[in-house]
C-alpha positions as CSV (number, residue, x, y, z in Angstrom):
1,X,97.2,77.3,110.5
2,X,99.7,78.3,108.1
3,X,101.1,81.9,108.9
4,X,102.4,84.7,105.5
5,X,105.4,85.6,105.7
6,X,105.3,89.4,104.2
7,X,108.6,91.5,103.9
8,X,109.7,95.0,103.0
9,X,112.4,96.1,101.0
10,X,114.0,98.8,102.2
11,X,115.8,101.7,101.5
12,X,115.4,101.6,97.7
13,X,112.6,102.9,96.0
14,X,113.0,100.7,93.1
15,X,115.1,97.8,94.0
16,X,116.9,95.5,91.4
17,X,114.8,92.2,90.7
18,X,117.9,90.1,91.2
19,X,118.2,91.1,95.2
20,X,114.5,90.5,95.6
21,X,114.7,87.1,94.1
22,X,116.4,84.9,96.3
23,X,114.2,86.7,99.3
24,X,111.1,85.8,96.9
25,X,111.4,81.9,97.7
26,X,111.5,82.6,100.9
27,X,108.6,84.9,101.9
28,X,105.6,84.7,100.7
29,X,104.5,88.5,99.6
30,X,107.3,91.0,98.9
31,X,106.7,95.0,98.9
32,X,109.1,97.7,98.9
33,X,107.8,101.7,98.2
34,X,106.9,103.1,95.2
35,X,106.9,106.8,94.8
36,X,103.8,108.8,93.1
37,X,103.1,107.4,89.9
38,X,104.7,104.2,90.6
39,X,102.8,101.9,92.2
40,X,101.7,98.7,91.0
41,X,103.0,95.5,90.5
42,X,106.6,95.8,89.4
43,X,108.8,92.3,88.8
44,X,108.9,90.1,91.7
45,X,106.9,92.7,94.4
46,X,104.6,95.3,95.0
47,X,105.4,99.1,95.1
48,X,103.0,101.0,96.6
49,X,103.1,104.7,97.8
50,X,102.7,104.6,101.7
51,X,102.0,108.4,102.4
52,X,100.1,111.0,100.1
53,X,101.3,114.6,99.8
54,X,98.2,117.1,99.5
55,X,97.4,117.7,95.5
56,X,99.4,121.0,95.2
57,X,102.3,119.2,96.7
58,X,101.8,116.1,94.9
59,X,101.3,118.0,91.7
60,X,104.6,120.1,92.5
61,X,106.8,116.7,93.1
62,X,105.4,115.1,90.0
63,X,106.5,118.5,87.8
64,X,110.0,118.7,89.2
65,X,110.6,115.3,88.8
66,X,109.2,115.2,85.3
67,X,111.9,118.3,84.9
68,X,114.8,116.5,86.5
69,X,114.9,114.0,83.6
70,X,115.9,116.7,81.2
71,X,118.5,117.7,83.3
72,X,120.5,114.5,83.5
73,X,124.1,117.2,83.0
74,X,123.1,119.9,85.6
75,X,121.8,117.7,88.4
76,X,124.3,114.7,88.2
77,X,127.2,117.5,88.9
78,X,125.2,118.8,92.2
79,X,122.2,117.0,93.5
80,X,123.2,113.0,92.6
81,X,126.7,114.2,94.2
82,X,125.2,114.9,97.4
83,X,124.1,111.8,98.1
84,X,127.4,110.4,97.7
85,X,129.0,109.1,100.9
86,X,132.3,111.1,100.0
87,X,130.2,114.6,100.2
88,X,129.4,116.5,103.7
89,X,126.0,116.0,105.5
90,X,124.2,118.9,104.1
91,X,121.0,119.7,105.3
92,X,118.2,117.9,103.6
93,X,116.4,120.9,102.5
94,X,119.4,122.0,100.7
95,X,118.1,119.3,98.3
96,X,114.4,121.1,97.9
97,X,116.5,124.4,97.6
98,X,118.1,123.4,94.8
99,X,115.8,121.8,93.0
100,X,113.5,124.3,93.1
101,X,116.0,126.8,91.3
102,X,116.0,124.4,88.8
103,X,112.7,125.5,87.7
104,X,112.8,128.9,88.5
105,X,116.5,130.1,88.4
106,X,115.8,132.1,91.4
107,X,116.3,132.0,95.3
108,X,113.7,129.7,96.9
109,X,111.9,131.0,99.5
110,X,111.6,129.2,103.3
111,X,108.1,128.3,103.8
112,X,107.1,127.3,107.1
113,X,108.2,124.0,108.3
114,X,105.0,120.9,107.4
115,X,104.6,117.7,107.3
116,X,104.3,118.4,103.6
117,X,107.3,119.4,103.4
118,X,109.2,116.7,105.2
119,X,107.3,114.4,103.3
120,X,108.4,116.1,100.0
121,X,112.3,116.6,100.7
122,X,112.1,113.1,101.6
123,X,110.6,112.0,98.6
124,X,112.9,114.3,96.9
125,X,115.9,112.6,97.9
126,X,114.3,109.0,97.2
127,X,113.8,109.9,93.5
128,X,117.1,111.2,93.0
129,X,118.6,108.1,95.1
130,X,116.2,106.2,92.8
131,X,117.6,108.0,89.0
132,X,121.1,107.5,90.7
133,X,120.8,103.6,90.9
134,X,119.0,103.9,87.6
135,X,122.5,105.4,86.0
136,X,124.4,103.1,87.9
137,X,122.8,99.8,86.2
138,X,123.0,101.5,82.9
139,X,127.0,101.7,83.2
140,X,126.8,98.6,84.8
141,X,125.0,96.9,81.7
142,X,127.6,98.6,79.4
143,X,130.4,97.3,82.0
144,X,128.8,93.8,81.4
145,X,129.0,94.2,77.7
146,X,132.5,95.3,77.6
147,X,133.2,92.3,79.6
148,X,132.1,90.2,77.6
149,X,133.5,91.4,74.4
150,X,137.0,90.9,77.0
151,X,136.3,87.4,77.2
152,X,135.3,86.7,73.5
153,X,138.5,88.0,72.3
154,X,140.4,86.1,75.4
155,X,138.6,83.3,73.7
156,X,139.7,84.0,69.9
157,X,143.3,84.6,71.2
158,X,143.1,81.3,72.2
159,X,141.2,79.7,69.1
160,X,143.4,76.8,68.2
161,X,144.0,76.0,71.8
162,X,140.4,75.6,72.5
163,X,139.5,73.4,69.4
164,X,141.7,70.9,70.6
165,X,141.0,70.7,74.0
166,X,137.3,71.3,73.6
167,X,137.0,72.6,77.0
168,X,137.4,76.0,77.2
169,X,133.9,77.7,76.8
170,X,133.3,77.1,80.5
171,X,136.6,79.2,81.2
172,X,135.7,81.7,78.9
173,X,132.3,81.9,80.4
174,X,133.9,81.7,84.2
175,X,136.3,84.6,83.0
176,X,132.8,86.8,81.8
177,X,131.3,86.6,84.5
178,X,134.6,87.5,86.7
179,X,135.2,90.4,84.7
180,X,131.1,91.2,85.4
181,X,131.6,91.2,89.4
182,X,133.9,93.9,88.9
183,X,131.8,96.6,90.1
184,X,132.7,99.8,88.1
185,X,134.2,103.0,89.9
186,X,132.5,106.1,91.2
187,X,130.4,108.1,94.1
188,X,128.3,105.5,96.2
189,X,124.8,106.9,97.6
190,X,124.8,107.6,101.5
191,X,123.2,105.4,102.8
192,X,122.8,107.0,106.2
193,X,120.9,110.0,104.4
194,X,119.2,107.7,102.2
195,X,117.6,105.4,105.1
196,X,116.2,108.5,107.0
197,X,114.2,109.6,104.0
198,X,112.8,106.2,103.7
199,X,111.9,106.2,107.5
200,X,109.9,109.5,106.9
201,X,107.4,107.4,105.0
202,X,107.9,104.2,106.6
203,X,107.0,106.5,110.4
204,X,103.6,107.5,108.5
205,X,103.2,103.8,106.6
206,X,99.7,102.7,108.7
207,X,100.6,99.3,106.9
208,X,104.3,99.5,108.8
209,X,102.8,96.8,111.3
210,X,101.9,94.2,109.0
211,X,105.5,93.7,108.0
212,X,107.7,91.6,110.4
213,X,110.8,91.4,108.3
214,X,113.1,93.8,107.1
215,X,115.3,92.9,103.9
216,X,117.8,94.9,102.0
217,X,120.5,94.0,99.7
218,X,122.5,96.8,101.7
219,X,124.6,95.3,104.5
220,X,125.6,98.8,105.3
221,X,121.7,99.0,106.7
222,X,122.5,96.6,109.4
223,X,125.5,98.3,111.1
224,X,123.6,101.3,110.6
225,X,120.3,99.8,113.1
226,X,123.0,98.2,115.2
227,X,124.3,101.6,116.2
228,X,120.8,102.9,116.6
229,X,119.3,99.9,118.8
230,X,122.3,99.9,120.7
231,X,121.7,103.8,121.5
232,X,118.1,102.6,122.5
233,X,118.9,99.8,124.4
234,X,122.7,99.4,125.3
235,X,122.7,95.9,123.7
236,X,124.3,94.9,120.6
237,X,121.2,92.8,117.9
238,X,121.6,89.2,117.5
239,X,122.2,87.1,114.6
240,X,120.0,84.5,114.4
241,X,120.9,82.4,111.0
242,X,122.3,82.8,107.9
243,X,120.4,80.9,104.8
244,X,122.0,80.0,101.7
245,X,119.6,80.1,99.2
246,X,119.7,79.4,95.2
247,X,119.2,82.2,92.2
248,X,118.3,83.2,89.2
249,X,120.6,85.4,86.6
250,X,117.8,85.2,84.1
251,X,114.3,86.8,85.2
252,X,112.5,84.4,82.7
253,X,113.6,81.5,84.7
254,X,112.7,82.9,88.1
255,X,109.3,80.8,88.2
256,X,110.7,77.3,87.3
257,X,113.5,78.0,89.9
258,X,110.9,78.7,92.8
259,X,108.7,76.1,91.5
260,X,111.5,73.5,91.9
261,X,112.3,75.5,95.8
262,X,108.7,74.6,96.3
263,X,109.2,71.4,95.7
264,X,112.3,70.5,97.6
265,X,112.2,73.0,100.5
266,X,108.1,74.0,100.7
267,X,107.6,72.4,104.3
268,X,111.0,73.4,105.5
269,X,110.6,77.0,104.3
270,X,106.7,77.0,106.4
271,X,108.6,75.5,109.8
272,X,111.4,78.3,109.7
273,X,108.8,80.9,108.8
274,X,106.6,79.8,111.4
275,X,109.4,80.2,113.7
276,X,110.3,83.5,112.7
277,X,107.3,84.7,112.9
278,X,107.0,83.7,116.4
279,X,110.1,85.9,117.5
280,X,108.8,89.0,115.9
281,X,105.9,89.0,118.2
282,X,107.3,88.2,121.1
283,X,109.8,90.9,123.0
284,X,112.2,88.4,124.3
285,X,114.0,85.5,122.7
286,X,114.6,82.3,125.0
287,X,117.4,80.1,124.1
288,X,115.3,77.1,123.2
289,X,113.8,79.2,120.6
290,X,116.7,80.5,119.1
291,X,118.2,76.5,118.9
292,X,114.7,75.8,117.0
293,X,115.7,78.4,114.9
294,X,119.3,77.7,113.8
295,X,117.9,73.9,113.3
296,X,115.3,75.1,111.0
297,X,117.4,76.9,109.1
298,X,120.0,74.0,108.9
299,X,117.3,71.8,107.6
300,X,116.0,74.3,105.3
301,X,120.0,74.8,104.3
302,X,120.0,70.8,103.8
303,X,116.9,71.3,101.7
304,X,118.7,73.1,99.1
305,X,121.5,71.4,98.8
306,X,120.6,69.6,95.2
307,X,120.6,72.9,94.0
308,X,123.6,74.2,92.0
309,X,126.0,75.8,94.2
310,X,129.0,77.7,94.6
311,X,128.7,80.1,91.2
312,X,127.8,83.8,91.3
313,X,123.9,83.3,91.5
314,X,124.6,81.6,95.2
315,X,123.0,84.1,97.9
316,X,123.2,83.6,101.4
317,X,120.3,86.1,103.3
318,X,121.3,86.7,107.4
319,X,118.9,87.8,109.7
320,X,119.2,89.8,112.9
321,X,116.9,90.3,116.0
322,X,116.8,93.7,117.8
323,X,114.7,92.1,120.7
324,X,112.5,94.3,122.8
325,X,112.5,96.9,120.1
326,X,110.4,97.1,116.7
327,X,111.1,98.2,113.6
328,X,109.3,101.3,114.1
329,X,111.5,101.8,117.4
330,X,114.5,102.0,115.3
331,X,113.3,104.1,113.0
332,X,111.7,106.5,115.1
333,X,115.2,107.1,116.9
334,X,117.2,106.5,113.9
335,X,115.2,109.8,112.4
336,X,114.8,111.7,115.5
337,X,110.9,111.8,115.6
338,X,109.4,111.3,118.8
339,X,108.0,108.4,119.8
340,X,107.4,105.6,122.6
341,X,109.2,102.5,123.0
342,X,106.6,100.0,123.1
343,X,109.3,97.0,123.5
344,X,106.2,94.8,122.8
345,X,108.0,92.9,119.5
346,X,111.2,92.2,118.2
347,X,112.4,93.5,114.8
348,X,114.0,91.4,112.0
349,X,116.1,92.1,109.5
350,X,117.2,90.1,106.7
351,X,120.1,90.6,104.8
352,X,121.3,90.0,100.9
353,X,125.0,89.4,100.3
């Protein structure tokens, strides 16, 4: 019988559709969280909120973020900034503190610590993680056009040249998208702070079982779970297999491109998954397994091969084991909660670069 491979997107709150799409032909259900008022079916997953605040709460998060939008000046200067990596490690209820004079202009006060609360601040720091990457894609879409107006007028500089050689739209379309990679300057979100909000939920997710892979488009993510498994366990987590899989630039062609991965890679993506799948339940990984493994994966590799390759849309996804320790493990240490080892599984990650 034929075993799902479901995944979780993690730490973004709304992730871009172009880093879930290459992890799309690959597993068989994507979900990543959704914060209140956003769940549903959103591009190529599901959003979904995994914990509930109590209604006053609820109804408090919902106001304050309705407020932050009309704030965009005041907030960027203070709260966005303290999520960048180049700002201290502030306490995270700094965050709640100033939001909340936001609304009222006055000195919070310090109510009693809840699981409300930690709940809250860490959905507080998820939304304005969330409106950060939100601006970010906005600068990067004017970066993009800006780009491209550089590569038209390369292009008209070089008018006469290109009518007689007839050749040069795929230069001028190769220097467009070079001029797109360059990603523009500015703060960068930390991550550290930002993954510890999302483990509040994902500690009280009662679905958090049902998910035996970890993806991200943030390799950052990985070296941050290497430190905390190897806190846990004194080992280092081991790379299984890196994939190379095709992509999509365009959304609108996303389902003839996993249609045709269907059709050239459907029974080699259902072997490796299989295999995978078998690792995450077990608590130890045997060498024969891993061989079966890395040959899967080459076959699966081999399977794409007719596929364009190469050009920006080419995304390779590597996946590490943190054997004898689950996902929850990690996260449970990584956020300082208590909780028991049960060294029962093996937790995978998967990761976009």
């Amino acid at each position: 019988m034929t075993q799902s491979l479901t995944a979780l997107f993690s730490p973004e709150t709304n992730p871009d559709p172009a880093d879930l799409q290459p992890f799309r032909l690959l597993c068989d259900t994507l979900f990543f969280y959704a914060l209140p008022g956003k769940a549903g079916e959103q591009g190529l997953g599901t959003g979904y909120t995994p914990v509930h605040l109590s209604g006053d709460e609820e109804a408090r998060f919902q106001s304050l973020a309705q407020e932050l939008k009309g704030h965009e000046a005041e907030f960027h200067g203070g709260l966005l900034a303290s999520l960048s990596a180049g700002q201290g490690d502030r306490d995270e209820a700094s965050a709640g503190s100033l939001a909340s004079r936001l609304r009222s202009g006055k000195e919070a006060a310090q109510p009693q610590k809840s699981e409300d609360k930690i709940l809250w601040q860490a959905m507080l720091i998820l939304k304005l993680a969330e409106m950060f990457r939100e601006e970010e894609r906005e600068i990067a879409k004017g970066f993009l056009a800006i780009s491209g107006k550089e590569a038209e007028l390369f292009a008209a500089l070089r008018g006469e040249e290109a009518e007689e050689d007839g050749g040069d739209e795929e230069e001028v379309e190769a220097l467009r998208e070079l001029a797109a990679a360059r990603p523009p300057g500015g703060p960068t979100i930390n991550l550290t702070r930002l993954t510890k909000a999302w483990g509040r939920l994902y500690l009280r997710d009662t679905r958090a079982a049902e998910f035996p892979l970890l993806i991200t488009s943030h390799e950052e993510l990985q070296g941050l779970l290497a430190e905390t498994y190897e806190a846990l366990t004194g080992r280092l987590p081991r790379q299984l297999v890196s994939l190379t899989l095709p992509s999509q630039t365009e959304n609108k062609a996303e389902g003839a491109l996993a249609e045709k991965f269907s059709t050239a890679a459907g029974a080699s993506k259902e072997h490796f998954n299989g295999i995978l799948l078998g690792i995450a339940a077990s608590a130890t990984i045997s060498a024969e397994r891993l061989t079966e493994l890395q040959e899967a994966g080459n076959e699966l590799n081999r399977a794409t091969l007719p596929f364009p390759e190469g050009g920006p849309s080419e995304k390779s996804i590597r996946f590490y084991a943190y054997e004898g320790a689950s996902l929850i493990d990690l996260f449970a240490n990584l956020c300082g909660e208590p909780r028991k080892a049960t060294g029962a599984a093996t937790g995978l990650l998967a990761v976009l670069s």
